[in-house]
C-alpha positions as CSV (number, residue, x, y, z in Angstrom):
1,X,6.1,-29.5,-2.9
2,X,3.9,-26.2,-2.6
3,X,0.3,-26.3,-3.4
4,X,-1.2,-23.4,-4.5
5,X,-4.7,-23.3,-4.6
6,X,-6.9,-20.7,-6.2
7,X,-10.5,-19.4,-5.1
8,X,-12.5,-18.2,-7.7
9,X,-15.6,-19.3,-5.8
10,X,-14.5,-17.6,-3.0
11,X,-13.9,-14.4,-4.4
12,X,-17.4,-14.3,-6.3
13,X,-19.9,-16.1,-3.9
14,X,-20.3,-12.7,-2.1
15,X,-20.8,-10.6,-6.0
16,X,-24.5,-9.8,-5.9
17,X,-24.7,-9.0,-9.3
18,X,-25.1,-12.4,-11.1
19,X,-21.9,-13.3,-13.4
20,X,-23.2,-14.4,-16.8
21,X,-22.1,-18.5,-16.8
22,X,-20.1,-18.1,-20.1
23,X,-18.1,-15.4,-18.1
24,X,-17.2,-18.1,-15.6
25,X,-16.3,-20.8,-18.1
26,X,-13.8,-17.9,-19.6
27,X,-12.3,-17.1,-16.1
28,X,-11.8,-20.5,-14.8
29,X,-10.5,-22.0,-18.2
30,X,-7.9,-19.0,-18.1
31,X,-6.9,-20.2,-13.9
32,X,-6.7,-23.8,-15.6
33,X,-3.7,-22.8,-17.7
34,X,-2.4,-21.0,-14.5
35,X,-0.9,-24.5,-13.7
36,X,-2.4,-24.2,-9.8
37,X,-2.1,-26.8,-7.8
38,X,-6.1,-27.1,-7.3
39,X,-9.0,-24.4,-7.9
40,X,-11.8,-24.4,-5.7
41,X,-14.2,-23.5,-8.7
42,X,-17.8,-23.7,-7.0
43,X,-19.9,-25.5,-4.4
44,X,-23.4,-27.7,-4.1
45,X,-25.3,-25.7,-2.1
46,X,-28.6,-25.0,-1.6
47,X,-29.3,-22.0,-4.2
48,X,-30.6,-19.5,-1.6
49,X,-27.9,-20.0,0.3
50,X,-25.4,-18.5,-2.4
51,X,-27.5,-17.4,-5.6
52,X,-24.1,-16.4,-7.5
53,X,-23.3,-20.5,-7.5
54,X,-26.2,-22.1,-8.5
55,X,-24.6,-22.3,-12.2
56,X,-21.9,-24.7,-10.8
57,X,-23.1,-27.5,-12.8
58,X,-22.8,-25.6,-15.8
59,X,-19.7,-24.1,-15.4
60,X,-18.2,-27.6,-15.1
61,X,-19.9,-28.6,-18.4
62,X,-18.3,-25.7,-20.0
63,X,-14.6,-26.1,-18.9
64,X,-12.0,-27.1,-21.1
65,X,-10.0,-29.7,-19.2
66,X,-6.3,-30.2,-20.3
67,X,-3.7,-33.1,-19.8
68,X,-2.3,-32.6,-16.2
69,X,-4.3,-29.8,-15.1
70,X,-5.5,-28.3,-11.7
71,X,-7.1,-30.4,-9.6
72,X,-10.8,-29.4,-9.4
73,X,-12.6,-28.5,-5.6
74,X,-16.2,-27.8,-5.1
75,X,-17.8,-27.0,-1.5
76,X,-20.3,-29.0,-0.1
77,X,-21.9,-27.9,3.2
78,X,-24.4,-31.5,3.7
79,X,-24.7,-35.4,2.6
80,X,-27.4,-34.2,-0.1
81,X,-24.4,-31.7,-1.0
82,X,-21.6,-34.5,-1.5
83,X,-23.8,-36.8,-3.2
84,X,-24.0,-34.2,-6.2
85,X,-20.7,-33.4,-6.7
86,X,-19.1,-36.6,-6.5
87,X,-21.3,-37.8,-10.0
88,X,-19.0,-35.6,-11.7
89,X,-15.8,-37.5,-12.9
90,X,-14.3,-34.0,-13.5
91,X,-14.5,-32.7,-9.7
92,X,-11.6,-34.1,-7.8
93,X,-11.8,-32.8,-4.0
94,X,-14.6,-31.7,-2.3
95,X,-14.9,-29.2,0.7
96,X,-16.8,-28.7,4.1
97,X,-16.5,-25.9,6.1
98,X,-16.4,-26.8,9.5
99,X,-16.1,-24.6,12.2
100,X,-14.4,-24.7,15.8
101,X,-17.2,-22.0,16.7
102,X,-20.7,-23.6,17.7
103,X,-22.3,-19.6,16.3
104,X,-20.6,-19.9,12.9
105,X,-21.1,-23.8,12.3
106,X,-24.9,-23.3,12.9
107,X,-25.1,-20.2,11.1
108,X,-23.0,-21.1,7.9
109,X,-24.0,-25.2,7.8
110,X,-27.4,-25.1,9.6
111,X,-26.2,-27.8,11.9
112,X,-23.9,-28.3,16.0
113,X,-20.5,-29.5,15.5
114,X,-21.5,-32.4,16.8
115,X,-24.1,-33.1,13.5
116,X,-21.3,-31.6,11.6
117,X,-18.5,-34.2,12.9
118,X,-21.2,-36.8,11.8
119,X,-21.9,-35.2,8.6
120,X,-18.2,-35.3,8.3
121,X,-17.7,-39.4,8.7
122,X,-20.6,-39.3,6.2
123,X,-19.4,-38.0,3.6
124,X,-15.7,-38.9,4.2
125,X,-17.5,-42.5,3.3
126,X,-19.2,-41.0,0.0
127,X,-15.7,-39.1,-1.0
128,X,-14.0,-42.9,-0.4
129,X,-16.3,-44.6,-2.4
130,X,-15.7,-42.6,-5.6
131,X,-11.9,-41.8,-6.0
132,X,-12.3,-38.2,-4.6
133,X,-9.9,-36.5,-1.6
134,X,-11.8,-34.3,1.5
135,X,-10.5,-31.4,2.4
136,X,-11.8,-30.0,6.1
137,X,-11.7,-26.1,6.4
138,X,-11.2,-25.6,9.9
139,X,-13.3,-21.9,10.1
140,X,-12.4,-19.5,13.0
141,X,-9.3,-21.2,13.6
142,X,-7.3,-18.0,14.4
143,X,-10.5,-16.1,16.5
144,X,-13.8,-15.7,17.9
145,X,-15.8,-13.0,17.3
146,X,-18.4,-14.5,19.3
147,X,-17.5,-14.2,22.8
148,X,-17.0,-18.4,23.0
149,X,-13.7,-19.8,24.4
150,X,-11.1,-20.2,21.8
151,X,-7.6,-20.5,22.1
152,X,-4.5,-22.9,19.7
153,X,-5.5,-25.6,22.4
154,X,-9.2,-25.8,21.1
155,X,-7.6,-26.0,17.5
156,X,-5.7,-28.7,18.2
157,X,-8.4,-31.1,20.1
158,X,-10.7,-30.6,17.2
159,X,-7.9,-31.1,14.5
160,X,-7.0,-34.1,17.0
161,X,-10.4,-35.9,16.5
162,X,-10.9,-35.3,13.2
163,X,-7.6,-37.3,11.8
164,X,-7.7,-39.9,14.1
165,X,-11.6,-40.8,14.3
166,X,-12.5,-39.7,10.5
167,X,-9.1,-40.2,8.5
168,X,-9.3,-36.7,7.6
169,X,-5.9,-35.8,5.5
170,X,-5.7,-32.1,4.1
171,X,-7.0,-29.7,7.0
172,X,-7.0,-26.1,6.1
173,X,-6.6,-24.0,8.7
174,X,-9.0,-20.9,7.8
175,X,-8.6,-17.2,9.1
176,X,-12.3,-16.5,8.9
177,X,-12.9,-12.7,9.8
178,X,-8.8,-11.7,9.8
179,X,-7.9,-12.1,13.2
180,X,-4.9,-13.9,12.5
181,X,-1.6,-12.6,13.6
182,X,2.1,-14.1,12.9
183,X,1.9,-15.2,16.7
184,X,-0.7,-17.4,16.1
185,X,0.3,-18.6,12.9
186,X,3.4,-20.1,13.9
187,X,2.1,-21.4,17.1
188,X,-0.9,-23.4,15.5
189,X,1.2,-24.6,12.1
190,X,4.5,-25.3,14.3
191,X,2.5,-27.1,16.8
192,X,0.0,-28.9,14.4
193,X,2.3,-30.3,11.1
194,X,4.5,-32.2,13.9
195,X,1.9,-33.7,15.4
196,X,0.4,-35.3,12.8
197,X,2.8,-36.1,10.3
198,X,0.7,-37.8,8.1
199,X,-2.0,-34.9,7.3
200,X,-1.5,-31.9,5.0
201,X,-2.3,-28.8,6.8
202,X,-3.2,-25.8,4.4
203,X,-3.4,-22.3,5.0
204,X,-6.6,-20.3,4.0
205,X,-5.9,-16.8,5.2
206,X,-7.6,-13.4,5.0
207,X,-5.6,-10.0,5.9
208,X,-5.6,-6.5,5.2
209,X,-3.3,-4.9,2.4
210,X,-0.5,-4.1,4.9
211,X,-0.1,-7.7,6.7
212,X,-0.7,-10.3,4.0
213,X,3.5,-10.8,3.5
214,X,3.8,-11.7,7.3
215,X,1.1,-13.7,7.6
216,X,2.4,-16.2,4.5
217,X,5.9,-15.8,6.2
218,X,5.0,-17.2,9.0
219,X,3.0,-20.0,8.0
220,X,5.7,-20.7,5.6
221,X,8.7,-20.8,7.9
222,X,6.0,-23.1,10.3
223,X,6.0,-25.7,7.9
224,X,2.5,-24.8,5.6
225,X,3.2,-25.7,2.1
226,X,-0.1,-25.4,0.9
227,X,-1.9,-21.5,0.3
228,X,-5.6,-20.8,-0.5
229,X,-5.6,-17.5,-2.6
230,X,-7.9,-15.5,-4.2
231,X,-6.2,-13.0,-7.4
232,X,-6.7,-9.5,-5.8
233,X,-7.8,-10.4,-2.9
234,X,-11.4,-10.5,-3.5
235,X,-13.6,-12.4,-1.3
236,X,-13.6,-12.7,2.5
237,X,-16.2,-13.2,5.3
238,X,-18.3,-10.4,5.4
239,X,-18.4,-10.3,9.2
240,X,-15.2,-9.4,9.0
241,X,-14.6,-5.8,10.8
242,X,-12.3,-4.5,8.7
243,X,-13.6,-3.5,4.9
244,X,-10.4,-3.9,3.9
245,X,-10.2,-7.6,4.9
246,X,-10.2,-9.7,2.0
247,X,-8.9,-13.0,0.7
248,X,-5.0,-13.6,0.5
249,X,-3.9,-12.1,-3.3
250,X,-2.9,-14.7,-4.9
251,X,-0.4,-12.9,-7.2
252,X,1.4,-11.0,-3.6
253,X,1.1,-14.4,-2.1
254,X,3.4,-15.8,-5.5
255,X,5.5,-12.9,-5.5
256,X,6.5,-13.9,-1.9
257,X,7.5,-17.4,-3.1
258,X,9.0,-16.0,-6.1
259,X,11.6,-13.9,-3.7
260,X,12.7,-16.6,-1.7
261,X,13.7,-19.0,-4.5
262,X,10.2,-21.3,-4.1
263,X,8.9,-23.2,-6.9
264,X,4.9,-22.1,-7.0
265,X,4.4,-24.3,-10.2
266,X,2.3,-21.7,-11.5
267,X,3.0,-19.9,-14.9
268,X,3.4,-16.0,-14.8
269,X,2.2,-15.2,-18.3
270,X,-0.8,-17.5,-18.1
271,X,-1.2,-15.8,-15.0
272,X,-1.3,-12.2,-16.2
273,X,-3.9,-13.1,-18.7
274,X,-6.0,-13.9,-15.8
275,X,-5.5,-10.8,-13.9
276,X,-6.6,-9.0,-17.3
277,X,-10.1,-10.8,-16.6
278,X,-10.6,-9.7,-13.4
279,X,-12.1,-6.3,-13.6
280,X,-14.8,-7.7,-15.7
281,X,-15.6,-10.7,-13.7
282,X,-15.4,-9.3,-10.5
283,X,-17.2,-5.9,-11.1
């Protein structure tokens, strides 16, 4: 089954302009009749960190919750992090972003991979105790823009150790500047959802507007059946070299499912209301 999973927080983290909270509430109320697989809605982080998400709580008060809806995922980047969003009943999956790149995991979490792979186990413990599912974001898995080694192998040993030693299941592999290329892709995914049979591998991919279809071909025909999106594409890392590198559009990304006869789950009108919303959210 496909698993689409929308990115509202990661397409507005980066808005410097604050988003009035009630606009929020509107625009993820309208994604939760979208009938997405999971939204990735906000994050517990510290509020200096990312200003634009320090309503999180809030937002979560405000939404409107219906009968077999999206599964909810916040990010958490620390134990302090995890320990806040697991009190709410409503939040299903939480999120770390952890990085194959020593630079990026210090820069983006404050702590080595080696804290981070303990931070991991930690709160792999407080997801288990409360009913919620992890979801590891393997960042920089398709590049390194810092001059460290990296190649699929690299990938792999980390993705390795984290499913055997922490019981990780949903790894999303994440394109984290746009350096991914169909090669790659297929070699990781092809390599990677074989291997470990038991582990749902997603794909969390940033391209420019001329190499988004090839990218979701690929990953597709390599086995991925589960797609981060953001609708428009906004978002992205903002080290990224290209300005034009965003998130993957959510409504391309479904258009491409739609063409080769694959059941998204999500509902087109419901779906166009949304994109009606996004010029006022987004700015």
């Amino acid at each position: 089954m496909l698993q689409i999973v929308e990115c509202p927080r990661d397409a507005m983290q980066g808005i410097h302009p604050f988003i009035p909270t009630d606009q929020k509430i509107e625009y993820i109320n309208a994604l939760l009749d979208c009938g997405f697989d999971t939204i990735d809605f906000g994050s517990f982080v510290s509020p200096k960190s990312i200003p634009q998400l320090r309503d999180t709580a809030e937002v979560l008060n405000g939404l409107t919750l219906p009968k077999n809806r999206s599964k909810l995922l916040a990010i958490i980047a620390n134990t302090r992090g995890a320990e806040d969003a697991v009190q709410f009943d409503e939040i299903d999956v939480l999120g770390y972003p952890f990085s194959v790149s020593e630079t990026f995991q210090i820069r983006n979490t404050q702590a080595t991979i080696e804290k981070s792979m303990g931070r991991i186990e930690e709160i792999k413990g407080i997801c288990d105790a409360k009913g919620k599912s992890l979801v590891v974001y393997l960042s920089m898995a398709f590049g390194n823009p810092y001059g460290e080694p990296w190649n699929p192998d690299l990938v792999a040993e980390h993705s390795y150790r984290l499913v055997e030693r922490y019981g990780i299941e949903i790894l999303a592999l994440s394109d984290t500047i746009g350096s991914s290329n169909p090669a790659v892709i297929s070699t990781l995914f092809s390599t990677l959802i074989p291997a470990l049979p038991k582990v749902t591998f997603g794909a969390h991919l940033h391209t420019t507007p001329d190499t988004w279809r090839e990218k979701v071909d690929a990953a597709y025909r390599s086995g991925c059946r589960r797609f981060d999106g953001a609708i428009k594409g906004f978002g992205g890392c903002p080290m990224a070299s290209d300005a034009l590198t965003g998130n993957m559009p959510t409504e391309l990304m479904l258009s491409y499912f739609d063409e080769h006869g694959v059941d998204t789950g999500v509902n087109c009108l419901s779906l166009a209301k949304a994109l009606e919303m996004v010029p006022q959210i987004m700015g």
